[in-house]
C-alpha positions in Angstrom: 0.0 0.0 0.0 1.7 3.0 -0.9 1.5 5.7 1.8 3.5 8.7 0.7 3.9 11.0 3.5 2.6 9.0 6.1 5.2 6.1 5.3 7.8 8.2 8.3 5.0 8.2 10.8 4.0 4.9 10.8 7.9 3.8 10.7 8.1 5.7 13.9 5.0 4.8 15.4 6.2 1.5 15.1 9.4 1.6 16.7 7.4 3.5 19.4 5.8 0.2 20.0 8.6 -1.9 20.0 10.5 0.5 22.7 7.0 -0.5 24.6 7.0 -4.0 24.5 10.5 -4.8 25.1 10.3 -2.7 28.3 7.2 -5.0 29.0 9.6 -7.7 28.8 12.4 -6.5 30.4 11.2 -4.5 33.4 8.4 -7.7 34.7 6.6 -4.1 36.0 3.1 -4.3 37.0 0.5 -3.5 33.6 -0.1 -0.3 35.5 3.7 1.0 35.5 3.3 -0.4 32.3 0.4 1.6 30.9 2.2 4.1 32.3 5.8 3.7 31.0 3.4 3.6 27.3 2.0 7.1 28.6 5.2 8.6 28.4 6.4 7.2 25.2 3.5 8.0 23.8 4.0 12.0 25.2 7.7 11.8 23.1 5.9 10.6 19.7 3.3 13.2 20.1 5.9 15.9 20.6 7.3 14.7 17.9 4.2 14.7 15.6 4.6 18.7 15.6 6.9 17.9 12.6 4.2 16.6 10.4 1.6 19.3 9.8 -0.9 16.9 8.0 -1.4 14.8 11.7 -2.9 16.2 14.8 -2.8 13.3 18.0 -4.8 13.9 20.8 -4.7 10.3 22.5 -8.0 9.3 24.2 -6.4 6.3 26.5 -10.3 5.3 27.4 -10.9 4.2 24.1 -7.2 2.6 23.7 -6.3 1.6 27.3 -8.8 -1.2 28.0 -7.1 -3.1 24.4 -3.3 -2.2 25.5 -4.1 -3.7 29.1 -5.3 -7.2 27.5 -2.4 -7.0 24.9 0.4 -6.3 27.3 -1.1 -8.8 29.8 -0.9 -11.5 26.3 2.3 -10.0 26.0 4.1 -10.7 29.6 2.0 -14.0 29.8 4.2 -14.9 26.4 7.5 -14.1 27.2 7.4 -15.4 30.7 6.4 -19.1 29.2 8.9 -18.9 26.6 12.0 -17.4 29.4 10.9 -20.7 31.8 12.7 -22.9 28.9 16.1 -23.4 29.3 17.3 -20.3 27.1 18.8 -21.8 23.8 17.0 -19.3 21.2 13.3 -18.2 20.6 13.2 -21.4 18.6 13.7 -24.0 21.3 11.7 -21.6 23.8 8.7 -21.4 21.5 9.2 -25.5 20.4 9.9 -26.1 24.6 6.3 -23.9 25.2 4.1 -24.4 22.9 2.7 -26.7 19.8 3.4 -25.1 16.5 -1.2 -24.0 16.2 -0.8 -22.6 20.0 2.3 -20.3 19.1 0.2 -19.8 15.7 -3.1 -18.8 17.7 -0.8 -17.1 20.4 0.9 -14.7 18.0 -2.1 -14.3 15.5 -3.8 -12.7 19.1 -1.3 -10.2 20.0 -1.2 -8.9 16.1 -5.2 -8.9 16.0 -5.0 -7.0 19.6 -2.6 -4.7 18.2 -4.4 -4.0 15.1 -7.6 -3.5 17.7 -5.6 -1.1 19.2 -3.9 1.4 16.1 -8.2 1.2 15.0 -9.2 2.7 18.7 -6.3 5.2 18.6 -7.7 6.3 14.7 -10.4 8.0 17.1 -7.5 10.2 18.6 -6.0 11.3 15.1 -6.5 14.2 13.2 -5.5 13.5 9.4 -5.9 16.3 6.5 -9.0 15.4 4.5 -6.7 13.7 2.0 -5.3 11.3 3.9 -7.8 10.2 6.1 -9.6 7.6 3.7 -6.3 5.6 4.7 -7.3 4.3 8.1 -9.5 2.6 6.7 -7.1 1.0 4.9 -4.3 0.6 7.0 -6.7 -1.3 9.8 -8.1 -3.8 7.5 -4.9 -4.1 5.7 -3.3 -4.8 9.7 -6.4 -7.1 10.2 -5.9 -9.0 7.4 -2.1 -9.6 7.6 -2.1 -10.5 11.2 -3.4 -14.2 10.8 -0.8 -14.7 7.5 2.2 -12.6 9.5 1.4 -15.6 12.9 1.5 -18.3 9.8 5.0 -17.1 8.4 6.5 -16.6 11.7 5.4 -19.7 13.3 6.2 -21.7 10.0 9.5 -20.0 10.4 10.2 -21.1 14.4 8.3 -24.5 13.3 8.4 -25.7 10.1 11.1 -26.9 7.2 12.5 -23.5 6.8 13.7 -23.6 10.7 15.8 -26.8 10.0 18.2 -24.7 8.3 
Protein backbone atom coordinates (compact mmCIF):
# COMPACT_ATOMS: atom_id res chain seq x y z
CA UNK A 1 0.00 0.00 0.00
CA UNK A 2 1.71 3.04 -0.94
CA UNK A 3 1.49 5.71 1.79
CA UNK A 4 3.54 8.68 0.74
CA UNK A 5 3.87 11.02 3.47
CA UNK A 6 2.63 8.95 6.14
CA UNK A 7 5.25 6.14 5.34
CA UNK A 8 7.77 8.19 8.31
CA UNK A 9 5.04 8.16 10.76
CA UNK A 10 4.04 4.93 10.79
CA UNK A 11 7.95 3.75 10.74
CA UNK A 12 8.06 5.73 13.88
CA UNK A 13 4.96 4.79 15.42
CA UNK A 14 6.17 1.53 15.08
CA UNK A 15 9.44 1.58 16.67
CA UNK A 16 7.41 3.50 19.40
CA UNK A 17 5.78 0.20 20.05
CA UNK A 18 8.60 -1.85 20.00
CA UNK A 19 10.46 0.49 22.74
CA UNK A 20 6.97 -0.48 24.60
CA UNK A 21 6.97 -3.96 24.48
CA UNK A 22 10.54 -4.76 25.11
CA UNK A 23 10.28 -2.71 28.31
CA UNK A 24 7.18 -4.97 29.02
CA UNK A 25 9.64 -7.72 28.76
CA UNK A 26 12.44 -6.49 30.42
CA UNK A 27 11.21 -4.48 33.41
CA UNK A 28 8.43 -7.65 34.71
CA UNK A 29 6.65 -4.15 36.00
CA UNK A 30 3.06 -4.28 37.00
CA UNK A 31 0.48 -3.47 33.58
CA UNK A 32 -0.09 -0.30 35.49
CA UNK A 33 3.69 1.02 35.54
CA UNK A 34 3.29 -0.41 32.28
CA UNK A 35 0.43 1.56 30.89
CA UNK A 36 2.20 4.12 32.29
CA UNK A 37 5.76 3.69 31.04
CA UNK A 38 3.43 3.57 27.26
CA UNK A 39 2.00 7.05 28.59
CA UNK A 40 5.25 8.57 28.43
CA UNK A 41 6.36 7.16 25.18
CA UNK A 42 3.46 7.96 23.75
CA UNK A 43 3.99 12.03 25.19
CA UNK A 44 7.66 11.80 23.14
CA UNK A 45 5.86 10.60 19.74
CA UNK A 46 3.31 13.20 20.05
CA UNK A 47 5.91 15.88 20.64
CA UNK A 48 7.33 14.74 17.85
CA UNK A 49 4.18 14.74 15.56
CA UNK A 50 4.62 18.69 15.56
CA UNK A 51 6.89 17.87 12.61
CA UNK A 52 4.25 16.55 10.40
CA UNK A 53 1.56 19.29 9.79
CA UNK A 54 -0.91 16.88 8.02
CA UNK A 55 -1.35 14.84 11.69
CA UNK A 56 -2.88 16.17 14.82
CA UNK A 57 -2.79 13.31 17.97
CA UNK A 58 -4.84 13.88 20.78
CA UNK A 59 -4.72 10.32 22.51
CA UNK A 60 -8.01 9.32 24.20
CA UNK A 61 -6.42 6.35 26.46
CA UNK A 62 -10.31 5.29 27.41
CA UNK A 63 -10.95 4.20 24.14
CA UNK A 64 -7.19 2.65 23.74
CA UNK A 65 -6.28 1.61 27.30
CA UNK A 66 -8.77 -1.24 27.97
CA UNK A 67 -7.14 -3.13 24.36
CA UNK A 68 -3.30 -2.18 25.50
CA UNK A 69 -4.10 -3.68 29.08
CA UNK A 70 -5.28 -7.24 27.46
CA UNK A 71 -2.35 -7.00 24.90
CA UNK A 72 0.42 -6.33 27.27
CA UNK A 73 -1.05 -8.80 29.78
CA UNK A 74 -0.86 -11.46 26.29
CA UNK A 75 2.28 -9.98 26.03
CA UNK A 76 4.12 -10.71 29.57
CA UNK A 77 1.96 -13.95 29.77
CA UNK A 78 4.20 -14.93 26.36
CA UNK A 79 7.52 -14.07 27.16
CA UNK A 80 7.38 -15.44 30.69
CA UNK A 81 6.37 -19.09 29.24
CA UNK A 82 8.87 -18.87 26.64
CA UNK A 83 11.95 -17.43 29.41
CA UNK A 84 10.93 -20.70 31.83
CA UNK A 85 12.75 -22.87 28.93
CA UNK A 86 16.10 -23.36 29.31
CA UNK A 87 17.34 -20.29 27.05
CA UNK A 88 18.81 -21.79 23.83
CA UNK A 89 17.00 -19.32 21.18
CA UNK A 90 13.35 -18.24 20.64
CA UNK A 91 13.24 -21.40 18.55
CA UNK A 92 13.71 -23.98 21.27
CA UNK A 93 11.72 -21.63 23.80
CA UNK A 94 8.73 -21.42 21.55
CA UNK A 95 9.18 -25.47 20.44
CA UNK A 96 9.90 -26.13 24.60
CA UNK A 97 6.31 -23.92 25.16
CA UNK A 98 4.08 -24.37 22.88
CA UNK A 99 2.74 -26.70 19.80
CA UNK A 100 3.44 -25.07 16.50
CA UNK A 101 -1.18 -23.96 16.20
CA UNK A 102 -0.82 -22.56 20.01
CA UNK A 103 2.32 -20.29 19.11
CA UNK A 104 0.20 -19.83 15.72
CA UNK A 105 -3.08 -18.77 17.71
CA UNK A 106 -0.81 -17.05 20.39
CA UNK A 107 0.92 -14.67 17.98
CA UNK A 108 -2.12 -14.30 15.54
CA UNK A 109 -3.83 -12.67 19.12
CA UNK A 110 -1.30 -10.19 19.97
CA UNK A 111 -1.19 -8.94 16.08
CA UNK A 112 -5.15 -8.89 15.97
CA UNK A 113 -4.99 -7.00 19.57
CA UNK A 114 -2.64 -4.67 18.19
CA UNK A 115 -4.35 -3.96 15.06
CA UNK A 116 -7.60 -3.45 17.73
CA UNK A 117 -5.58 -1.10 19.22
CA UNK A 118 -3.91 1.39 16.11
CA UNK A 119 -8.17 1.22 15.00
CA UNK A 120 -9.22 2.75 18.74
CA UNK A 121 -6.27 5.22 18.62
CA UNK A 122 -7.71 6.26 14.75
CA UNK A 123 -10.37 7.95 17.06
CA UNK A 124 -7.50 10.16 18.63
CA UNK A 125 -6.00 11.32 15.14
CA UNK A 126 -6.50 14.16 13.15
CA UNK A 127 -5.47 13.51 9.38
CA UNK A 128 -5.89 16.30 6.45
CA UNK A 129 -9.00 15.43 4.53
CA UNK A 130 -6.72 13.74 1.97
CA UNK A 131 -5.28 11.29 3.90
CA UNK A 132 -7.80 10.23 6.07
CA UNK A 133 -9.55 7.59 3.68
CA UNK A 134 -6.28 5.58 4.74
CA UNK A 135 -7.26 4.31 8.13
CA UNK A 136 -9.47 2.61 6.72
CA UNK A 137 -7.10 1.01 4.93
CA UNK A 138 -4.26 0.60 6.97
CA UNK A 139 -6.73 -1.28 9.79
CA UNK A 140 -8.11 -3.76 7.50
CA UNK A 141 -4.95 -4.11 5.66
CA UNK A 142 -3.31 -4.84 9.72
CA UNK A 143 -6.38 -7.13 10.22
CA UNK A 144 -5.87 -9.02 7.44
CA UNK A 145 -2.05 -9.61 7.64
CA UNK A 146 -2.15 -10.49 11.24
CA UNK A 147 -3.36 -14.21 10.76
CA UNK A 148 -0.76 -14.66 7.50
CA UNK A 149 2.20 -12.59 9.49
CA UNK A 150 1.43 -15.61 12.86
CA UNK A 151 1.51 -18.29 9.80
CA UNK A 152 4.97 -17.09 8.42
CA UNK A 153 6.55 -16.62 11.73
CA UNK A 154 5.42 -19.68 13.32
CA UNK A 155 6.23 -21.73 10.01
CA UNK A 156 9.54 -20.05 10.39
CA UNK A 157 10.21 -21.07 14.41
CA UNK A 158 8.25 -24.51 13.34
CA UNK A 159 8.37 -25.68 10.12
CA UNK A 160 11.10 -26.93 7.20
CA UNK A 161 12.53 -23.46 6.81
CA UNK A 162 13.73 -23.60 10.68
CA UNK A 163 15.79 -26.84 10.02
CA UNK A 164 18.19 -24.74 8.33
Amino acid sequence: MPLGPLERLLAANVEKEVRKDAFAIQSGSSIDKLLAHAREIDREFVARLERFPLVRLHIRYEDIEPIRRRRMERLLEAAARLLQAQWRGIRHAARACYSESEFEAMLGEHLRLYAAEVHALNRSVRLAALIAPLRERLRKAMEERADALAREVADLLYGSSAMR
